[in-house]
C-alpha positions in Angstrom: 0.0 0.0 0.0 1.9 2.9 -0.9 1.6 7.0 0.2 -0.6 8.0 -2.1 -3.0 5.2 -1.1 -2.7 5.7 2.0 -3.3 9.8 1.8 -7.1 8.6 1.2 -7.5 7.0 4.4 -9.3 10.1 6.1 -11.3 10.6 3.2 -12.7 7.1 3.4 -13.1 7.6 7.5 -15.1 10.7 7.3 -16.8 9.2 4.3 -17.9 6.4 6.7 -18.3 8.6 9.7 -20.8 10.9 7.4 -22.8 7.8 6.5 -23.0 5.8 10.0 -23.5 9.7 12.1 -26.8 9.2 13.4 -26.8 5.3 13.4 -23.9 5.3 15.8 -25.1 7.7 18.2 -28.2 5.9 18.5 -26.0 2.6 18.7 -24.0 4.2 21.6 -26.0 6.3 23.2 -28.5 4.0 23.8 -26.1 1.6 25.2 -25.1 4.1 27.3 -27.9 4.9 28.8 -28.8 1.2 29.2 -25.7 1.0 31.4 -26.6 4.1 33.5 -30.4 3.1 34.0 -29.4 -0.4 34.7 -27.1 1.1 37.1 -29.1 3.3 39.0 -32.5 1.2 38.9 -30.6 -2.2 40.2 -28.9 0.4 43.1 -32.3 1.8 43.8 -34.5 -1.8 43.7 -31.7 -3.9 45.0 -30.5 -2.2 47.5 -31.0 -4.8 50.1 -28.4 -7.3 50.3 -30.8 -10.0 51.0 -33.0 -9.9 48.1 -29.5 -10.0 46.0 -28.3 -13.0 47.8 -31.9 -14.6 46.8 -32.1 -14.1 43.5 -28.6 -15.1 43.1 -29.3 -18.4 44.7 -32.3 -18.5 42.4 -29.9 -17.9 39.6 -27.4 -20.8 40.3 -30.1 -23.2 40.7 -31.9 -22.2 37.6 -30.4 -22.3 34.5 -32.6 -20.4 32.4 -31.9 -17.3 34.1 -28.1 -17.7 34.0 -28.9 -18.4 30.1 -30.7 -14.7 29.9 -28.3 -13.1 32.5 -24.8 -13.5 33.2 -22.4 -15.4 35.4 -22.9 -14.8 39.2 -19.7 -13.4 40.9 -20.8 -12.3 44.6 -23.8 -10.5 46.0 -22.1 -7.2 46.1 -24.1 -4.3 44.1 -21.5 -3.2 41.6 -21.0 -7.2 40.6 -24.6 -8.1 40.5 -25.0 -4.8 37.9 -22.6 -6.7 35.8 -24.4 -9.9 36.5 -27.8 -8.5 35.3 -26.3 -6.2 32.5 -23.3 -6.7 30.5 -24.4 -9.7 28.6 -27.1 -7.4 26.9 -24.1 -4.2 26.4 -22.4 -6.7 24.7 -25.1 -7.9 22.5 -25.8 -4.9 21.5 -22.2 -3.9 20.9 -21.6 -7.1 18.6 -24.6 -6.4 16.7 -23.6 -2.6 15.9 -20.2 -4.1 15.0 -21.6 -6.4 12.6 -24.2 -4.3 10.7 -21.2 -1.7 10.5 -19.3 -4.4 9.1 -21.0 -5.7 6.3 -22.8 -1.8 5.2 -19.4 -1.4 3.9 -18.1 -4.3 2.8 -20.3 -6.7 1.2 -23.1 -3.8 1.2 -20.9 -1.2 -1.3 -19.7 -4.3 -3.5 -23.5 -5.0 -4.0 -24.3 -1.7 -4.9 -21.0 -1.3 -7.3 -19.5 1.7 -5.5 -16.5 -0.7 -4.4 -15.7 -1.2 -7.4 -15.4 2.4 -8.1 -13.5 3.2 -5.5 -11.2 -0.3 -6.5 -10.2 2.1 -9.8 -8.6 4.7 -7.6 -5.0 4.5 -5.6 -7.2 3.1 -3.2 -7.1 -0.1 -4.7 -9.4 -2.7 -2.9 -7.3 -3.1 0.6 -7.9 0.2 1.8 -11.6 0.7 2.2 -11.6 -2.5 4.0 -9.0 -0.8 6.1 -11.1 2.0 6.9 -13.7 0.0 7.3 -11.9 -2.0 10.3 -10.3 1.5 11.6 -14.4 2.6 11.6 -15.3 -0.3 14.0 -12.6 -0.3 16.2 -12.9 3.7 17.0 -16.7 3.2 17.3 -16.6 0.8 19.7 -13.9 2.7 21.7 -16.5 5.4 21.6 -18.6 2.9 23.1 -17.0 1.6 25.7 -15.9 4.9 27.1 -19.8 5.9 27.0 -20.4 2.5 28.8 -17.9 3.5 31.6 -19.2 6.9 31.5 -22.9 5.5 32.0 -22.2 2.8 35.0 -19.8 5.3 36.5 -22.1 8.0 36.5 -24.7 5.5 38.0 -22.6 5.3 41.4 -21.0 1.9 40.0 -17.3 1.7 41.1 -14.7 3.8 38.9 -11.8 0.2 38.0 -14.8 -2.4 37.6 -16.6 0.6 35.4 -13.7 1.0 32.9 -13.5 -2.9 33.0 -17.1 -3.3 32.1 -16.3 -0.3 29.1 -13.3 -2.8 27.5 -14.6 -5.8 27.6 -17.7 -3.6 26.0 -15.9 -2.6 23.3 -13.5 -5.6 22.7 -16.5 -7.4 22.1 -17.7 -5.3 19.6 -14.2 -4.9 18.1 -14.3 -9.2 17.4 -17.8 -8.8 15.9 -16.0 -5.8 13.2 -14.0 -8.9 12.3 -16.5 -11.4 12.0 -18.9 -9.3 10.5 -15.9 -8.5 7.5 -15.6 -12.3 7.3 -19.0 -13.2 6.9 -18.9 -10.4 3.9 -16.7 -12.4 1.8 -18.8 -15.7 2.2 -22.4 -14.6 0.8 -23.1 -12.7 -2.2 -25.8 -10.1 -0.9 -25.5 -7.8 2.3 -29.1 -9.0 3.4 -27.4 -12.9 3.6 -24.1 -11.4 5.2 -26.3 -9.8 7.4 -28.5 -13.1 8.0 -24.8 -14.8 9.1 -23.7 -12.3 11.0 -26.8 -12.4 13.3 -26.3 -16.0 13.7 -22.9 -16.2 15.1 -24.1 -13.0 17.1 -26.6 -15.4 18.5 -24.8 -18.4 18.9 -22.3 -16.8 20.6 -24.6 -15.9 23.6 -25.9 -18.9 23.5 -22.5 -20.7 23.7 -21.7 -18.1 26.7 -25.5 -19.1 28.2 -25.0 -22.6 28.3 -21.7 -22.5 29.7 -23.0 -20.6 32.2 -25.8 -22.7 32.7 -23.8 -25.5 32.8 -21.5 -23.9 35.3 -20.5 -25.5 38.9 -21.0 -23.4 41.8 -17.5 -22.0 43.5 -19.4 -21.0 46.8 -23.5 -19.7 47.5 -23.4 -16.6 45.2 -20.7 -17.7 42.7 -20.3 -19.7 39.4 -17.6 -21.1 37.7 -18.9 -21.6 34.1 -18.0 -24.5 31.9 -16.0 -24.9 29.0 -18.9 -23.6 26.0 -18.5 -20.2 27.4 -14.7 -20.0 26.8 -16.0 -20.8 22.7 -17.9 -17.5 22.9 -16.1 -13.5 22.3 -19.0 -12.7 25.4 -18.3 -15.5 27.1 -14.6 -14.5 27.3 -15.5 -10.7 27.6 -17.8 -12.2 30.8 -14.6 -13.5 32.1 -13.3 -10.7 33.3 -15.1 -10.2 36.1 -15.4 -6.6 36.5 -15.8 -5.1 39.9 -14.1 -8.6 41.8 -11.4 -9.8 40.3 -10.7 -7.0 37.1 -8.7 -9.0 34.9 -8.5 -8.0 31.3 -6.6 -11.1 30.5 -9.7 -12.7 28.6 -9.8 -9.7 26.5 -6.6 -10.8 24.8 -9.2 -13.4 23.1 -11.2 -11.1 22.2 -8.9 -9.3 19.7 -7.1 -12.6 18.8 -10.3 -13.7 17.1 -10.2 -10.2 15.8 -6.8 -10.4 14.1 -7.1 -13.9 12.8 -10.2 -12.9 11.2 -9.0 -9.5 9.4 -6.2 -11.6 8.3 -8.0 -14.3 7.0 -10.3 -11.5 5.1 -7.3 -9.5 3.6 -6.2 -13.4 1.9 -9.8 -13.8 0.9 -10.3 -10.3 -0.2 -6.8 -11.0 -2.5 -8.2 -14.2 -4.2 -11.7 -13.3 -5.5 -13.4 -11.2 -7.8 -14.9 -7.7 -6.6 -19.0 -8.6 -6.0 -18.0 -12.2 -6.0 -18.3 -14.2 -2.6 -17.2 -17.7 -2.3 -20.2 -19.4 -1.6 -21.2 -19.4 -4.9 -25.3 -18.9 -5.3 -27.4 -21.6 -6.8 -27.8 -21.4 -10.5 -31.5 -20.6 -11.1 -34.3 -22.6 -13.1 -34.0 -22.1 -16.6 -37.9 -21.3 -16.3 -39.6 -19.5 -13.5 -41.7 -21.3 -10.7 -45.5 -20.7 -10.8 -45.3 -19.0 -7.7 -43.3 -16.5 -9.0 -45.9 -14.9 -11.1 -46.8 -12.7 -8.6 -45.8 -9.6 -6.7 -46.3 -12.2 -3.4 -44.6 -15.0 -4.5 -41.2 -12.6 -5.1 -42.0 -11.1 -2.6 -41.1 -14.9 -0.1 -38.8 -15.6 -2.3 -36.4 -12.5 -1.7 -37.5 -13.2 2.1 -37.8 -16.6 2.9 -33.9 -17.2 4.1 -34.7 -14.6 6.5 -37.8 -15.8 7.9 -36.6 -19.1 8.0 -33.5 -17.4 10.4 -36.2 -15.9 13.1 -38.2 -19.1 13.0 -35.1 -21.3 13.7 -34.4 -18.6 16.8 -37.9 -19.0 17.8 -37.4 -22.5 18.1 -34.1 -22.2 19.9 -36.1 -19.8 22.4 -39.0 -22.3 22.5 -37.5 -25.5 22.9 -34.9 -24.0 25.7 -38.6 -23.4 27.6 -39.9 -26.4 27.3 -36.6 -28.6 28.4 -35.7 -26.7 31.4 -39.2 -26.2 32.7 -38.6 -29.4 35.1 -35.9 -27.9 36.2 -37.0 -24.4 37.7 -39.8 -26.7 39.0 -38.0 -28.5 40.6 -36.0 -25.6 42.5 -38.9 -23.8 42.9 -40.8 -26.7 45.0 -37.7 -26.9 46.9 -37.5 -23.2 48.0 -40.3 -20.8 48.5 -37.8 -17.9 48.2 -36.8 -19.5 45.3 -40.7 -19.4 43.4 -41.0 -15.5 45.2 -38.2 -14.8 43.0 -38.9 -16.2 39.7 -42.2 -15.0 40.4 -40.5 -11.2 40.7 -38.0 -11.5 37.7 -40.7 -12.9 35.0 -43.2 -11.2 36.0 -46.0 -14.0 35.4 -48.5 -16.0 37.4 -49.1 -19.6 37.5 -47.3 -22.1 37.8 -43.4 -22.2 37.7 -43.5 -23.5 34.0 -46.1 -21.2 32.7 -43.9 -19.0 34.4 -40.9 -19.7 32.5 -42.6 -20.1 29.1 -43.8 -16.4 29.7 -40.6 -15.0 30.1 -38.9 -16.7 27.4 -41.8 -16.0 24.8 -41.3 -12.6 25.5 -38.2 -13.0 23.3 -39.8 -15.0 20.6 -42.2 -11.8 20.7 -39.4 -9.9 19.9 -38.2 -12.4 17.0 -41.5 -11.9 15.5 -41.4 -8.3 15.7 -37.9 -7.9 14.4 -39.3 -10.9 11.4 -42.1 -8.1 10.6 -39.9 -5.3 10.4 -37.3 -6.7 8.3 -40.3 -7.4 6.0 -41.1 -3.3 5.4 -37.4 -2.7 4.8 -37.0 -4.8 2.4 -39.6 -2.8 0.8 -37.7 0.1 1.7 -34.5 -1.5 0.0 -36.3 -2.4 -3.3 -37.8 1.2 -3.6 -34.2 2.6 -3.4 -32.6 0.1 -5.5 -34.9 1.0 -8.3 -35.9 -2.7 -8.5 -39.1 -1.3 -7.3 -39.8 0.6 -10.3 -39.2 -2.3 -12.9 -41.6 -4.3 -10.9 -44.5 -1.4 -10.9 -43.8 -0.7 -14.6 -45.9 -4.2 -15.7 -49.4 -4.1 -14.6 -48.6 -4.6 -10.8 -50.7 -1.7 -8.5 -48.4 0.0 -6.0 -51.8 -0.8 -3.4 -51.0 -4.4 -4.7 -47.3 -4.6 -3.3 -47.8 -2.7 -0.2 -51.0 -5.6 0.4 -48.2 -8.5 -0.4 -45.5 -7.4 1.5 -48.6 -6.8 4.3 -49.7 -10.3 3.7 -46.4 -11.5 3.9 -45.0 -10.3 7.3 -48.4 -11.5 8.9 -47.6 -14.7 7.7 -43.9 -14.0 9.0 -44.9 -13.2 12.3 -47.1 -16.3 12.4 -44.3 -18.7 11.3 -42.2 -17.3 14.1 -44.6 -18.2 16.7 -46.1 -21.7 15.4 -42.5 -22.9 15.2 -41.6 -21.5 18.8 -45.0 -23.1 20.2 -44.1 -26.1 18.3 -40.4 -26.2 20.0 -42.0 -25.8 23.2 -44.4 -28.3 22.7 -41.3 -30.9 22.2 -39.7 -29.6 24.9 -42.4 -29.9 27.3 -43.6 -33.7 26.2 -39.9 -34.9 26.1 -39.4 -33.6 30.0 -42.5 -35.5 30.6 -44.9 -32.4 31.4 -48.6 -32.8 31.6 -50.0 -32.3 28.2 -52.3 -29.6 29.1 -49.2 -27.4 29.1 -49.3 -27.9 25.0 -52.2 -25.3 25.1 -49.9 -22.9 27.4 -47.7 -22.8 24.7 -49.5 -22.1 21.9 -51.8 -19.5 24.5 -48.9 -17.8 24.9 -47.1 -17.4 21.6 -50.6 -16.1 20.2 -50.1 -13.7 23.2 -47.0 -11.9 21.2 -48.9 -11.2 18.2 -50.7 -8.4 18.8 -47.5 -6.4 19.3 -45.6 -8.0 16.1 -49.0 -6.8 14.3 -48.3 -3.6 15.3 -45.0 -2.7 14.8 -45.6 -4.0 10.9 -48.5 -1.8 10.5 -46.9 1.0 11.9 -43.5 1.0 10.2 -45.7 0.8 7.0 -47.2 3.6 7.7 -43.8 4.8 8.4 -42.5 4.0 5.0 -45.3 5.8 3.0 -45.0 8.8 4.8 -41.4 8.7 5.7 -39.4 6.7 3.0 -36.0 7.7 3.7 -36.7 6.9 7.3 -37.2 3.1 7.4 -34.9 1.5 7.7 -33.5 3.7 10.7 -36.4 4.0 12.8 -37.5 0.8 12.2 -34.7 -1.2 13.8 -34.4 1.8 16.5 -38.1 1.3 16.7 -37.9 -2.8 18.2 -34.8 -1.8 19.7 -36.6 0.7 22.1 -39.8 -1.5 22.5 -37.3 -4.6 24.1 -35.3 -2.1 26.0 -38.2 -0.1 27.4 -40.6 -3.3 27.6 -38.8 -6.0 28.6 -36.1 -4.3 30.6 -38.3 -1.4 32.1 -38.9 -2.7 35.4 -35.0 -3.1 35.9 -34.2 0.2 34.4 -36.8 1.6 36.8 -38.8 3.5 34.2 -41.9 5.2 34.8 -44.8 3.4 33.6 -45.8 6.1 31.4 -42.2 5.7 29.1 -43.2 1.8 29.6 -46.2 2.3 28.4 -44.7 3.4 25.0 -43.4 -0.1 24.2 -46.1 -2.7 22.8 -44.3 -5.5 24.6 -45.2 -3.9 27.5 -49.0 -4.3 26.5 -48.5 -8.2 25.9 -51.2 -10.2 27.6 -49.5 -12.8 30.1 -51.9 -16.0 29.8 -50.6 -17.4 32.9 -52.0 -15.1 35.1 -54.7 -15.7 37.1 -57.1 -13.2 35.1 -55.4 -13.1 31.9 -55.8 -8.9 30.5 -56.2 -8.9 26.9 -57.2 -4.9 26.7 -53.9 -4.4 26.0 -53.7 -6.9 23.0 -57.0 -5.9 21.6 -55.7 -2.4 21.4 -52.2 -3.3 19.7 -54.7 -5.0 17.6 -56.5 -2.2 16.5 -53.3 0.1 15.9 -52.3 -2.3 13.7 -55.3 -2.8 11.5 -55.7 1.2 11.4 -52.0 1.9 10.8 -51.9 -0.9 8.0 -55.6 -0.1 6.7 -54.0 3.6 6.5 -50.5 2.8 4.5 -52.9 1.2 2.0 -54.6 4.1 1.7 -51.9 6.4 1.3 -50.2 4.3 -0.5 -52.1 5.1 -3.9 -51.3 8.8 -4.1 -47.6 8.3 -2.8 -45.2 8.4 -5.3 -41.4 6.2 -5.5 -38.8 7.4 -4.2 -35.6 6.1 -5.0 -33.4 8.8 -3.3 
């Protein structure tokens, strides 16, 4: 790479910087202030040094919290923060990493504008080096603004800054990954698709070690060997606010190296827009299904629905296997079912409990299923792919109704296949079959509030085009936050009240409320009814 190469460097940053502005500071700033409410509500609602013990002990004898939290280390405040928190900072750091990742990699050779750049002194090594310099200074950004958050929450000043690296060396692995995965698949959507998985599998690597852990003393777990297979599980191993090592870390940007390496040899070997899984050579005619708007529609989506369904089913069977098991610990201990009781925030019984709190997730899945539905609607519009399809005789009405259609059917995909997991899980622990209708009851409980995030981000994309694909994923970011982590935070319930997850009915109450449901319901049929409307005097917009 010689000088005059390298004299574009800061053009390709602020280039990148420009692009990413607002998606980053929502990234980190949200993050942030995950780490600072989390900070202040656990200080405020856990103050008592008794109720930490107990849900600790809870914890350790229930493995599907320690799958969902973190690895217990003590019943001191600062360490049950980190307990209850950093497994979700560094989700959400490894998922910034990898959409950064692939946008300008695999996302600008789709487009062609790598190629262009490729013709310049640049050459094709140095975007992917400003792309790698991007990640690694966002995510120092980040993990200062996690210290900054947990810190300014009263959290202690060394275990803060440790909590901020591990943060950001997280995320720093993921810019790696997230480059690899580029060079594999030909589009950005399936980069995308891959990235999320590992994302994924890496936490759940990290939550079965954990689960799987052996207890070190009453409050503290050693985990087992799947969580050393997993950038979080190793970032988890630090320990912050007990023992402070940044030791595991070292991992952490191993993985990272080996990676960028491995892409920079990759990169060298293949064509520009090339990936090396090579894509299936189509049918020399088309399928019937493809005749219409709807049937291109599943076709350009199915891979990606087929993703949420499998995590569904991940989410679904882990409810119905270790049911039994928080049973179990719950008949043993009182305190132990008071807890459970407190963290899920369900009636019934232990394992309608548990189903409720993981199927909150699944809710989520669907939701996120439903969204990426409208912005690949979005996405066509912009590519101009939209405008071949609406030159034959194909309405615009008509493809707004099939992409509709479509992400209903999504969402109910999602859910079947999750009740369906659950269902497995529940017969092959040997639960009473009645609990089969639980399951189903409550994955039809999340569909209210998938409905309504699809009909309003369609509303959102005939008003507001350009501002999809943004404030749609900021959109279920803020509804899981807010919904699902609310009580933690400590938020009022009129900010609470702005998620639709925190509307969901629980069936396993004693006197299920479905007002909520109805009226997510009804959002969703007016917000949908009214894109359809609008719809026909909206014109494309490709910018």
């Amino acid at each position: 790479m010689n000088a005059d190469a390298l004299a574009l460097l800061p053009a390709l940053l602020r280039q990148r910087l420009r692009r990413d502005r607002w998606q980053l500071a929502f990234w980190i700033l949200g993050t942030a202030l995950l780490a600072l409410f989390a900070a202040v509500a656990v200080a405020d609602s856990y103050a008592d040094e008794t109720e930490r013990n107990q849900i600790l002990a809870l914890a350790i004898s229930s493995p599907a919290i320690l799958i969902l939290r973190g690895l217990p280390q003590g019943g001191g405040l600062d360490a049950f923060v980190f307990f209850e928190i950093f497994t979700y900072l560094a989700l959400l750091a490894a998922l910034m990493s990898t959409f950064l990742a692939v946008r300008h990699s695999r996302g600008e050779e789709e487009s062609g504008r790598a190629e262009l750049i490729a013709s310049t002194p640049a050459a094709r090594s140095l975007p992917t080096v400003a792309t790698l310099v991007h990640g690694v200074l966002a995510n120092l950004v980040l993990g200062a603004a996690v210290f900054a958050g947990l810190a300014l929450g009263g959290m202690a000043v060394d275990g803060s800054l440790v909590t901020g690296a591990a943060t950001a060396a997280v995320g720093i692995a993921f810019v790696a990954v997230g480059l690899l995965a580029a060079q594999f698949l030909r589009t950005s959507r399936g980069a995308n698709g891959l990235s999320v998985a590992l994302v994924g599998t890496a936490f759940l690597l990290r939550g079965i070690g954990d689960a799987l852990g052996t207890p070190t003393g009453p409050l503290e777990l050693q985990s087992a060997w799947p969580s050393w297979l997993s950038p979080i599980g190793w970032a988890q191993h630090t320990g912050a606010y007990t023992s402070n090592t940044l030791v595991p870390l070292l991992l952490d940007l191993a993985l990272a190296a080996v990676c960028v390496t491995v892409v920079f040899v990759l990169q060298a070997h293949r064509d520009s827009g090339a990936s090396l899984v090579a894509e299936r050579r189509g049918r020399t005619d088309a399928a019937a299904a493809l005749s219409g708007s709807f049937g291109l529609a599943w076709r350009l989506q199915r891979g990606a629905i087929v993703a949420w369904a499998a995590g569904g089913a991940a989410f679904g069977l882990l409810a119905g296997t270790l049911a039994s098991l928080v049973e179990q610990a719950a008949s043993q201990d009182a305190a132990v079912a008071d807890s459970l009781q407190s963290v899920a925030g369900a009636g019934g019984s232990m394992t309608e409990t548990l189903i409720a709190a993981l199927f909150s997730f699944v809710g989520v899945l669907a939701a996120a299923c439903a969204t990426q539905a409208v912005i690949r609607l979005r996405q066509e519009e912009s590519a101009g792919t939209a405008e071949l399809l609406l030159s034959t005789p194909l309405s615009r009405v008509r493809w707004l109704v099939d992409y509709l259609a479509l992400g209903v059917a999504a969402i109910a995909i999602v859910l079947v296949v999750a009740a369906a997991a659950a269902t497995a899980g529940l017969l092959s622990a040997g639960e009473d079959v009645s609990l089969v209708g639980q399951s189903f009851a409550t994955a039809a409980a999340q569909l209210p509030a998938a409905l309504s995030y699809l009909g309003l981000l369609a509303l959102l994309f005939v008003l507001m085009p350009k501002a999809t694909v943004a404030v749609g994923w900021a959109f279920v970011a803020f509804g899981v936050v807010v919904g699902n982590f609310g009580g933690l935070l400590g938020l009022p319930d009129g900010v609470r009240d702005l998620s639709p997850f925190t509307h969901t009915p629980v069936v396993s109450a004693a006197e299920p409320d479905w007002g909520g449901g109805a009226w997510l319901m009804g959002v969703a049929v007016v917000a949908g009814a009214a894109s359809v409307v609008l719809m026909r005097h909206r014109e494309l917009n490709t910018a």
